[in-house]
PAZAPA-4460 file (N, C-alpha, C; in steps of 0.05 Angstrom, whole numbers, plus 32768, in hexadecimal, padded with zeros to 4 digits):
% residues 223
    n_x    n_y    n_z   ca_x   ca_y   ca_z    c_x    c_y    c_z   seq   type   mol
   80D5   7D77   81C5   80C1   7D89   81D1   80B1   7D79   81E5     1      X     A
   80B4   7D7F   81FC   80A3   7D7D   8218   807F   7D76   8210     2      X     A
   8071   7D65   8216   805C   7D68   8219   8051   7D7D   8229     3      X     A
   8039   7D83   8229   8026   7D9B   823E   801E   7D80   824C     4      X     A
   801D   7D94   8269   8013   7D89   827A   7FFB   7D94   8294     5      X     A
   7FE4   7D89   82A1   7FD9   7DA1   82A2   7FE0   7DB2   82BF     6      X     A
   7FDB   7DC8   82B7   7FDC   7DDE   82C7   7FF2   7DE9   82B9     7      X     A
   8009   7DDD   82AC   801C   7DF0   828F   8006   7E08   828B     8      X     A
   8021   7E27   828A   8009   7E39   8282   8025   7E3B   8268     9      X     A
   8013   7E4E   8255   801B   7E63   823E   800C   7E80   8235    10      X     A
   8025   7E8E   8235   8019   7EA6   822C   8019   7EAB   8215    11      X     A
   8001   7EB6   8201   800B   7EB6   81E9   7FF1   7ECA   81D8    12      X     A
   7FF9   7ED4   81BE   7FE8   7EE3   81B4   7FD5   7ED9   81A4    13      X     A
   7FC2   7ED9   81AD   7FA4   7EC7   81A0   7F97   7EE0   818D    14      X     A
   7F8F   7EEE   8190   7F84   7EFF   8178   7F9F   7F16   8175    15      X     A
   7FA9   7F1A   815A   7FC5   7F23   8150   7FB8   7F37   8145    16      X     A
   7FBA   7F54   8148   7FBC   7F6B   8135   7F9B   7F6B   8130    17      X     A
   7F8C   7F6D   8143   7F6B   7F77   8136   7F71   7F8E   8128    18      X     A
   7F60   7F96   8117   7F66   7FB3   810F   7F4E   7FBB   8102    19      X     A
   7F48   7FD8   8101   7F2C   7FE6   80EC   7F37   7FFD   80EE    20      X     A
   7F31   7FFE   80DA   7F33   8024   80D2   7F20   8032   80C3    21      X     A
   7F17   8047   80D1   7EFB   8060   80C8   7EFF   806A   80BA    22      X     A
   7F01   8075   80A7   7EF4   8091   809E   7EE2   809F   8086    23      X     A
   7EE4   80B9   8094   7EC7   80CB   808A   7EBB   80CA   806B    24      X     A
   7EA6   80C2   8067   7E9D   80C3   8053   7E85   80CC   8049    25      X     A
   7E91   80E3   8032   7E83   80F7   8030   7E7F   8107   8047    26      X     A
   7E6A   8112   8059   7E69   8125   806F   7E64   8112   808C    27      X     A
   7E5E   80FE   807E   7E5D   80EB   809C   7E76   80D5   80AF    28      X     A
   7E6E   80D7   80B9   7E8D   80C9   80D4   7E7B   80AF   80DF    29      X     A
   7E7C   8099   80CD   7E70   8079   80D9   7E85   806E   80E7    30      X     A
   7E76   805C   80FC   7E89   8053   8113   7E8A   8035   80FD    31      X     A
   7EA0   8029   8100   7EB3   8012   80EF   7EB2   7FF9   8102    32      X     A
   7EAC   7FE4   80FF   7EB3   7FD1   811E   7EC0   7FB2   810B    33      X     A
   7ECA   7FA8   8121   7ED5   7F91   8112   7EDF   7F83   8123    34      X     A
   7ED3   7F62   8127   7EDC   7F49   8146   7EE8   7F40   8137    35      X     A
   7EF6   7F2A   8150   7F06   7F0A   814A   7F02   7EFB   815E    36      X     A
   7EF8   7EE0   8158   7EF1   7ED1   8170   7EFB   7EBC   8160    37      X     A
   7F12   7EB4   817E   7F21   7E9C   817D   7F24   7E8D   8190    38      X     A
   7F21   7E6A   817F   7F21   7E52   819A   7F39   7E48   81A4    39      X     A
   7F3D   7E46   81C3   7F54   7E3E   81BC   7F5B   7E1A   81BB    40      X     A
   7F71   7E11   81B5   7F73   7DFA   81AA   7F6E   7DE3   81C6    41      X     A
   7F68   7DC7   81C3   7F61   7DB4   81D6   7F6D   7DB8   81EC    42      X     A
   7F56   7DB6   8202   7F6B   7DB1   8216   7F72   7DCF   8227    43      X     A
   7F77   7DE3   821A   7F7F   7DF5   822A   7F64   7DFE   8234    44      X     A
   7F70   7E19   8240   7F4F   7E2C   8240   7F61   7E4D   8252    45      X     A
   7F52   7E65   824F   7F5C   7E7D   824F   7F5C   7E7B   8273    46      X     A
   7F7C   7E85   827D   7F7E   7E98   829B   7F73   7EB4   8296    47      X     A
   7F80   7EBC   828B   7F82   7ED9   8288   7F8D   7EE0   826F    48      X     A
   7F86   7F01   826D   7F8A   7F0A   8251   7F88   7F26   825F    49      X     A
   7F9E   7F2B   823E   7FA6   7F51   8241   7FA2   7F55   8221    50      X     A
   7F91   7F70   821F   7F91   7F7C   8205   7FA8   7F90   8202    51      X     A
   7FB6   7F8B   81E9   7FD1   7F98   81DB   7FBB   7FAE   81D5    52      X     A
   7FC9   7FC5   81D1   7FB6   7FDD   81C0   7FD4   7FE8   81A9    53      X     A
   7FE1   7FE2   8197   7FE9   7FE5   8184   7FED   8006   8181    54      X     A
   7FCF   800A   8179   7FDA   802B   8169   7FAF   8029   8173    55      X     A
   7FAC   8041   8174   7F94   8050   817E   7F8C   8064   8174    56      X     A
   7F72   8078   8169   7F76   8087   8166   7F4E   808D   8166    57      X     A
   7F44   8090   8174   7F26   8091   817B   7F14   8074   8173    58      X     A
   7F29   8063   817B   7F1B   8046   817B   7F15   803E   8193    59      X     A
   7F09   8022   8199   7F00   801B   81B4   7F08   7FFD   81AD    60      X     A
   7F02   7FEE   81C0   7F0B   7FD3   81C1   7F00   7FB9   81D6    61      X     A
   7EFB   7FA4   81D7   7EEC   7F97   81E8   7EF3   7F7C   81E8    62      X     A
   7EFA   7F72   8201   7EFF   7F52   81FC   7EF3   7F3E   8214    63      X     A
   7EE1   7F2E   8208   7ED5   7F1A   8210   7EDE   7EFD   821A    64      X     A
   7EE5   7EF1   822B   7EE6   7ED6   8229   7ED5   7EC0   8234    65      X     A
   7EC8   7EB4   8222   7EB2   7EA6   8225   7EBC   7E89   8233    66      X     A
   7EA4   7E73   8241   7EA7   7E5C   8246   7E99   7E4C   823F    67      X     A
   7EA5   7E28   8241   7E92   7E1C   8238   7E8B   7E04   8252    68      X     A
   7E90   7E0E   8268   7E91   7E00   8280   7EA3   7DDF   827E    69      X     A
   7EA6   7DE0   8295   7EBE   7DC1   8297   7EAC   7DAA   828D    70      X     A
   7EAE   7D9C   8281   7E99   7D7E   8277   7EA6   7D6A   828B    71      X     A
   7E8E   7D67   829C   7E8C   7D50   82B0   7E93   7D33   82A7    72      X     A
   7E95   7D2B   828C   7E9C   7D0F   8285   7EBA   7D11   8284    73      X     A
   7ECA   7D2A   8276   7EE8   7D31   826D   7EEB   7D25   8289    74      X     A
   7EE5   7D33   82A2   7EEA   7D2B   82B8   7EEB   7D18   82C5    75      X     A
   7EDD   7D05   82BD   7ED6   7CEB   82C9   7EE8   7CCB   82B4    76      X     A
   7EF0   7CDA   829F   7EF9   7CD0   828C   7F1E   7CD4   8296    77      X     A
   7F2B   7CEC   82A3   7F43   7CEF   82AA   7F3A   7CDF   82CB    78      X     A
   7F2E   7CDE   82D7   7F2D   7CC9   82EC   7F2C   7CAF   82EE    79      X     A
   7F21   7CA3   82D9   7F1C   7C92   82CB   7F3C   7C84   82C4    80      X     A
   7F42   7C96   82B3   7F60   7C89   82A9   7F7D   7C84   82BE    81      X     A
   7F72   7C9F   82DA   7F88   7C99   82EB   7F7C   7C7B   82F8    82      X     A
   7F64   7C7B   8303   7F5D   7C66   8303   7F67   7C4C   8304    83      X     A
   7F61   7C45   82E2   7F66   7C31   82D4   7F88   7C28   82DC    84      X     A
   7F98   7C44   82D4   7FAF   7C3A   82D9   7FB7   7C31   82F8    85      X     A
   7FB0   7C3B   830D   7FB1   7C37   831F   7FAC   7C12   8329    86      X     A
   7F9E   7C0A   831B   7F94   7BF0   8318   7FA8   7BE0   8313    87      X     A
   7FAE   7BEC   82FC   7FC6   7BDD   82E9   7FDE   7BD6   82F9    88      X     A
   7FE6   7BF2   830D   7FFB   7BF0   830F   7FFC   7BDC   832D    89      X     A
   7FE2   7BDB   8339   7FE3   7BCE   834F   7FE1   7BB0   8340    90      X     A
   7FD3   7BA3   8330   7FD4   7B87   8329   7FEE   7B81   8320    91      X     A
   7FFE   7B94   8318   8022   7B89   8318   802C   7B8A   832D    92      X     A
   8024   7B8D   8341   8034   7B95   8361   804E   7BAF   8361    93      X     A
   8043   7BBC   8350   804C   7BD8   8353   8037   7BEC   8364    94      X     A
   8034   7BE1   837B   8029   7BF8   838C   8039   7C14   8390    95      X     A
   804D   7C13   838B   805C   7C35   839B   805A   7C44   8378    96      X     A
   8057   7C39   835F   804F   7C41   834C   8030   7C4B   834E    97      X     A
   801E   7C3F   8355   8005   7C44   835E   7FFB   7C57   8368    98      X     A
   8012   7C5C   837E   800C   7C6C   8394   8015   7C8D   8387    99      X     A
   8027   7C8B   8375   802C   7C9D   8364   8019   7CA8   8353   100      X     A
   8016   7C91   8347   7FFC   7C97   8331   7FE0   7CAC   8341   101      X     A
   7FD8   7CA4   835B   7FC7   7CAC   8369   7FD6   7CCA   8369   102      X     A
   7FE3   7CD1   8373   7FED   7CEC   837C   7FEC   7CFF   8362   103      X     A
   7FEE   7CF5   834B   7FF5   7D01   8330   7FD3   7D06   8329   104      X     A
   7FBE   7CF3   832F   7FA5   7CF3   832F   7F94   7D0D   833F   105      X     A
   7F9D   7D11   8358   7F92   7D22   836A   7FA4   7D39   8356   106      X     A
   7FBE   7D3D   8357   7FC3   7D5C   834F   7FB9   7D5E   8337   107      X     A
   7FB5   7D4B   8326   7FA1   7D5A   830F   7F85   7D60   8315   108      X     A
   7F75   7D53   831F   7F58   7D57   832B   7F59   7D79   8340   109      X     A
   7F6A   7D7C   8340   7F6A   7D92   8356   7F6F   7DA4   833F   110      X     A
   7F88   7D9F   8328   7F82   7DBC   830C   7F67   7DB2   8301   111      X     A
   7F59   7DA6   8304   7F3C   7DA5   82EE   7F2C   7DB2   8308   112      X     A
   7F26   7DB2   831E   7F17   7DBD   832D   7F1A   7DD9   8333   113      X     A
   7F34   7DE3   8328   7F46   7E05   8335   7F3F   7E0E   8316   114      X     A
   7F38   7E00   8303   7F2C   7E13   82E7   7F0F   7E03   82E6   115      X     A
   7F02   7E09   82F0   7EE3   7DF3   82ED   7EDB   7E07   82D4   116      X     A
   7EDD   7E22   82CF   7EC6   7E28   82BC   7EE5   7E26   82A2   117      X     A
   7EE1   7E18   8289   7EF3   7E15   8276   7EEB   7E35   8267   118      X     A
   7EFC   7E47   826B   7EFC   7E57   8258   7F04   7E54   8239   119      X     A
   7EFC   7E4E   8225   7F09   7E44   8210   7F06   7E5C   81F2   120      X     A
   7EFB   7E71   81F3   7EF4   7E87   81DF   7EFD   7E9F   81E2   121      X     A
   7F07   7EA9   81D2   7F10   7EC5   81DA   7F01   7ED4   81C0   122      X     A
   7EF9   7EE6   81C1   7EE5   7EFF   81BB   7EE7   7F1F   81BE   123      X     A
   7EF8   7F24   81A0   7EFA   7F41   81A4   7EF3   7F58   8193   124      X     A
   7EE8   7F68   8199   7ED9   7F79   8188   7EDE   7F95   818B   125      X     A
   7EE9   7FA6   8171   7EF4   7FBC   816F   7EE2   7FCE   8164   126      X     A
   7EE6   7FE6   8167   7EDF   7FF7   8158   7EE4   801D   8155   127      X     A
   7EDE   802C   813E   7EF2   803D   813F   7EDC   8055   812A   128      X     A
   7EE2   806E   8132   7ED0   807E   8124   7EE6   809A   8118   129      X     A
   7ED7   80A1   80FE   7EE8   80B5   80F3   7EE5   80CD   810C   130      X     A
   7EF8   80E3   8114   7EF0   80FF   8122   7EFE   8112   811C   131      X     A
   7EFA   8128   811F   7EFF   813E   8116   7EE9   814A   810B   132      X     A
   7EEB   8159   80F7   7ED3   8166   80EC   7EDA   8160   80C9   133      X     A
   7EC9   8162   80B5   7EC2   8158   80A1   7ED9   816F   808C   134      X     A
   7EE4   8181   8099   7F02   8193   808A   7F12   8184   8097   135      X     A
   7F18   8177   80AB   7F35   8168   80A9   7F34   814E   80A9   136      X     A
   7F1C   813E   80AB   7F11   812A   80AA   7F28   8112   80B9   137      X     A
   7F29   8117   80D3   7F3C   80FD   80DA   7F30   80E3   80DD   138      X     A
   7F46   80D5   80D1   7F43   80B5   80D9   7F3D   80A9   80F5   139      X     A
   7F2C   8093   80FE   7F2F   8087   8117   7F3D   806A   810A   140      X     A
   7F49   805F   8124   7F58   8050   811E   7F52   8038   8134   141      X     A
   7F60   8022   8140   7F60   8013   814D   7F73   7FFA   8146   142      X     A
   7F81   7FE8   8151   7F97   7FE0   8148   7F9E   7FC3   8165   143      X     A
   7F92   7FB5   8171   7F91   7FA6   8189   7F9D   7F89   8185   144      X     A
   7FAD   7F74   8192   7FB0   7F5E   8193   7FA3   7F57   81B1   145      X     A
   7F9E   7F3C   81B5   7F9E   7F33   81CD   7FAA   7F1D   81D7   146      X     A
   7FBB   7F24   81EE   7FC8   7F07   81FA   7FBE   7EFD   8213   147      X     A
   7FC2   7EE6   820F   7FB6   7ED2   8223   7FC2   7EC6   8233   148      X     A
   7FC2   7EBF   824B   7FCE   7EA7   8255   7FB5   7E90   8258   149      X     A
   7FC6   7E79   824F   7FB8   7E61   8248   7FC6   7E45   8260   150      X     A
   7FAE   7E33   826A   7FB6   7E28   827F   7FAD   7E0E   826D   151      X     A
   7FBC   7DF7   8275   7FB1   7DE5   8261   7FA4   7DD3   827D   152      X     A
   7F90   7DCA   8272   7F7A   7DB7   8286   7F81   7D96   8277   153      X     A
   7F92   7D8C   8264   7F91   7D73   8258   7F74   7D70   8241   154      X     A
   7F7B   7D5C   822E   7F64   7D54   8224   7F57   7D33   8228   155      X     A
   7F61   7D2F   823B   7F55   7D14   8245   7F63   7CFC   824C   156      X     A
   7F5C   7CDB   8244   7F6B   7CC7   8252   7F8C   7CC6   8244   157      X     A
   7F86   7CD0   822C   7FA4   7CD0   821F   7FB8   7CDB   822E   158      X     A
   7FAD   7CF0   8233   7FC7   7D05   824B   7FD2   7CF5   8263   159      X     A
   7FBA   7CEB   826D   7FBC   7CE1   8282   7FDE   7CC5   8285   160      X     A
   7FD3   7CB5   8275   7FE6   7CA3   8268   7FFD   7CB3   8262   161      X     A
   8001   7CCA   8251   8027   7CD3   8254   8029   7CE0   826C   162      X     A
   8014   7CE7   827E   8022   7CF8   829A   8029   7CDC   82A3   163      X     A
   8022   7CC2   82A5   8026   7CB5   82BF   8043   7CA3   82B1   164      X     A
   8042   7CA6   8294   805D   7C92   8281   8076   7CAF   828D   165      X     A
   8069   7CC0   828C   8082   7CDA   8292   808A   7CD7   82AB   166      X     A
   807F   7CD9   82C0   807D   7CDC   82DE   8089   7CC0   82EB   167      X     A
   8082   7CAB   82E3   8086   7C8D   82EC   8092   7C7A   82DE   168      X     A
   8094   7C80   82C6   80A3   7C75   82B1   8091   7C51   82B2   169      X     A
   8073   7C54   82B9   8069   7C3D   82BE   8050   7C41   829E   170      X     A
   805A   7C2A   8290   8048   7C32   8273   802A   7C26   8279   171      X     A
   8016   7C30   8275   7FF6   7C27   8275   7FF6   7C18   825C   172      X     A
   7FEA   7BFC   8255   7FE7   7BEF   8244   7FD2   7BEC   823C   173      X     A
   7FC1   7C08   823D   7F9D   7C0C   823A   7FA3   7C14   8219   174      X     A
   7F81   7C11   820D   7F82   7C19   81F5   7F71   7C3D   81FE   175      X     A
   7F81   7C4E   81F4   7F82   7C6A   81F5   7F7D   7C7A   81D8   176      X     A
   7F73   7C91   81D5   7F7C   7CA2   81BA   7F90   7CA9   81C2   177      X     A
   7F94   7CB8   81A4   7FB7   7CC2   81A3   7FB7   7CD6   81B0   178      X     A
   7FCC   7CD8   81BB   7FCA   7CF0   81D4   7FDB   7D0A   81C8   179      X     A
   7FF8   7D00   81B6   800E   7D17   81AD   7FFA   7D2B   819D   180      X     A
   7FE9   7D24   8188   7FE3   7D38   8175   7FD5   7D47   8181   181      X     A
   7FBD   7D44   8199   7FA8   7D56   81A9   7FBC   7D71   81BA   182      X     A
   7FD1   7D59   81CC   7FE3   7D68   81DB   7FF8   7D7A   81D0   183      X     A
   7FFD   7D7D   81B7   8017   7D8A   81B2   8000   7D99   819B   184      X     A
   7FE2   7DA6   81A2   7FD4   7DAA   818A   7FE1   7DC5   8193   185      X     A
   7FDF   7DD4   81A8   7FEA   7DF0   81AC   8008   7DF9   819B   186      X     A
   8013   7DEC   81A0   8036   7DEE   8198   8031   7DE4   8179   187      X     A
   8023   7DD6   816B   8024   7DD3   8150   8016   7DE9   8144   188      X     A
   8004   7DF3   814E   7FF5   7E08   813B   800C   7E25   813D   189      X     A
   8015   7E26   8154   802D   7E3D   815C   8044   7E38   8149   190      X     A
   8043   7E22   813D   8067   7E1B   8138   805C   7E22   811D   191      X     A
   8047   7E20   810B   8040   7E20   80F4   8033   7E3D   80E6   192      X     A
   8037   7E4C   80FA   8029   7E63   80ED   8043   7E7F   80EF   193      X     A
   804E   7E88   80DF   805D   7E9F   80D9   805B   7EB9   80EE   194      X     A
   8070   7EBD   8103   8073   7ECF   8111   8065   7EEA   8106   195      X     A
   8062   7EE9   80E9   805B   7EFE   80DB   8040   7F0A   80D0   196      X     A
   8032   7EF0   80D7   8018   7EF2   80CF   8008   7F06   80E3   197      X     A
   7FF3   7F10   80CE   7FE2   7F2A   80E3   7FC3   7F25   80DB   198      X     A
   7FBF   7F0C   80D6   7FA2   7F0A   80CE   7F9A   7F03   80E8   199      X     A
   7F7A   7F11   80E5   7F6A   7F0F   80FF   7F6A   7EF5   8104   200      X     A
   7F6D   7EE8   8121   7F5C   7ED6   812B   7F79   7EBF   812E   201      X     A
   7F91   7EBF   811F   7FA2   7EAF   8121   7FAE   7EB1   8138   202      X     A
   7FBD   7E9A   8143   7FCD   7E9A   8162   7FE7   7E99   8156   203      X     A
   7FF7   7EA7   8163   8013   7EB0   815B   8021   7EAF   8173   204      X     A
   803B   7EAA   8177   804B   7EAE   8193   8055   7ECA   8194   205      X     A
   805D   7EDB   8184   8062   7EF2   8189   805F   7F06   8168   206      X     A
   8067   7F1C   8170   805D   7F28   815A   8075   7F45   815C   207      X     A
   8073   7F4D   8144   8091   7F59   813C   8092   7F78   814C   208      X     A
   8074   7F7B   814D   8069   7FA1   8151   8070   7FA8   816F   209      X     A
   8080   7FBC   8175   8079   7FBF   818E   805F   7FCC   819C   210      X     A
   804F   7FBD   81B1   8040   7FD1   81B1   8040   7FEB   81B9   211      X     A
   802E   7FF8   81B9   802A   8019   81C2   801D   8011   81E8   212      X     A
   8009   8001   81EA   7FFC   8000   8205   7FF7   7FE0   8205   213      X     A
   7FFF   7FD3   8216   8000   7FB4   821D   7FF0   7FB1   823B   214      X     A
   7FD9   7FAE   8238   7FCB   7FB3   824F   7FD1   7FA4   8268   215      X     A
   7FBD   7FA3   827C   7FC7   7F97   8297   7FB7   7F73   8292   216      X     A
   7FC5   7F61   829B   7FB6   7F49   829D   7F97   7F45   82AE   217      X     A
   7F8B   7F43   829F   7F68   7F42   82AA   7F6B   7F1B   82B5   218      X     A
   7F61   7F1F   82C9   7F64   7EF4   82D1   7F46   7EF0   82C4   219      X     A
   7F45   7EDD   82BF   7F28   7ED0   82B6   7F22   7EB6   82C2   220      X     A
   7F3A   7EA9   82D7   7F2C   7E93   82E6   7F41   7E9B   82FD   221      X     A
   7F33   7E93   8316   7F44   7E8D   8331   7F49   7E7C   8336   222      X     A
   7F5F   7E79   8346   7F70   7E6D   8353   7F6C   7E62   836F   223      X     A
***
């Protein structure tokens, strides 16, 4: 399995099967509500997102995606590392390696500047009320997943180090954190959780239901 690299996107279902269901009790019809707010894992952060609507039936639905803005050091810390290597590779007299390294430097600085605000929260909140009248007393219902597309921004000097060992096949001999467990955190939590599961708030790659209404993609950062 491929490392992520940034600007790699994925689409995928971050809140699976919200659901609440109403009804009437005794002569009254109370409205029912029920969120899921989920982070997503290192490194990435939300493009866009579409709410699934499942099954419906006098519910409503709402989805939020929050930010925690770009951290000016993450940034200075992936410049830092092309940097460093850049150094490296000129004190071996691998300049045309260098010169590489630099180019791999700018196109990542250019995906951290084309997502400056890190979207990293998604936030969704349902809700659903009994209707009819109190002789036929119908249920409200509501029934929503939401998918995302996810752009990965890197989690720092580690990355940096397998894009330039991938790209140049030139190894950095810096002391680094571990880079595989941060980078493959998306694809491990996906590989480990049951196509089948429907608990709120879990990330799933797909899901068995077809929907009823798969909404239009809403963008949440530009391009």
């Amino acid at each position: 399995m491929s490392l992520s690299r940034p600007g790699d996107e994925e689409n995928l279902i971050m809140v699976s099967h919200l659901r609440v269901t109403a009804s009437w009790d005794g002569f009254t019809a109370e409205r029912v509500s029920n969120k899921a707010t989920v982070t997503v894992p290192a490194g990435w952060s939300v493009k866009a997102y579409r709410t699934i609507t499942h099954s419906n039936s006098n519910g409503s639905s709402s989805v939020d995606i929050l930010d925690e803005g770009t951290d000016l050091n993450f940034i200075d810390e992936i410049d830092e590392s092309y940097d460093d290597s850049i150094e490296a590779a000129i004190k071996e007299g691998k300049t045309d390696i260098a010169a590489k390294i630099k180019s791999l430097q700018k196109k990542h600085r250019r995906i951290l500047q084309t997502y400056s605000t890190n979207r990293t929260t998604i936030r969704a909140k349902i809700s659903a009320k009994p209707h009819g009248s109190f002789v036929d007393r119908k249920r409200g219902w509501i029934d929503i997943s939401v998918k995302c597309r996810l752009v990965y921004l890197g989690v720092g000097s580690s990355d940096v180090d397998d894009i330039i060992e991938d790209e140049t096949g030139f190894t950095v001999s810096l002391t680094r954190g571990a880079p595989v467990a941060f980078q493959n955190q998306l694809r491990g939590i996906i590989d480990n959780i049951p196509h089948e599961s429907r608990d709120v708030g879990e990330v799933i790659e797909s899901t068995s239901n077809i929907p009823q209404d798969e909404g239009r993609w809403i963008s949440v950062q530009t391009e």
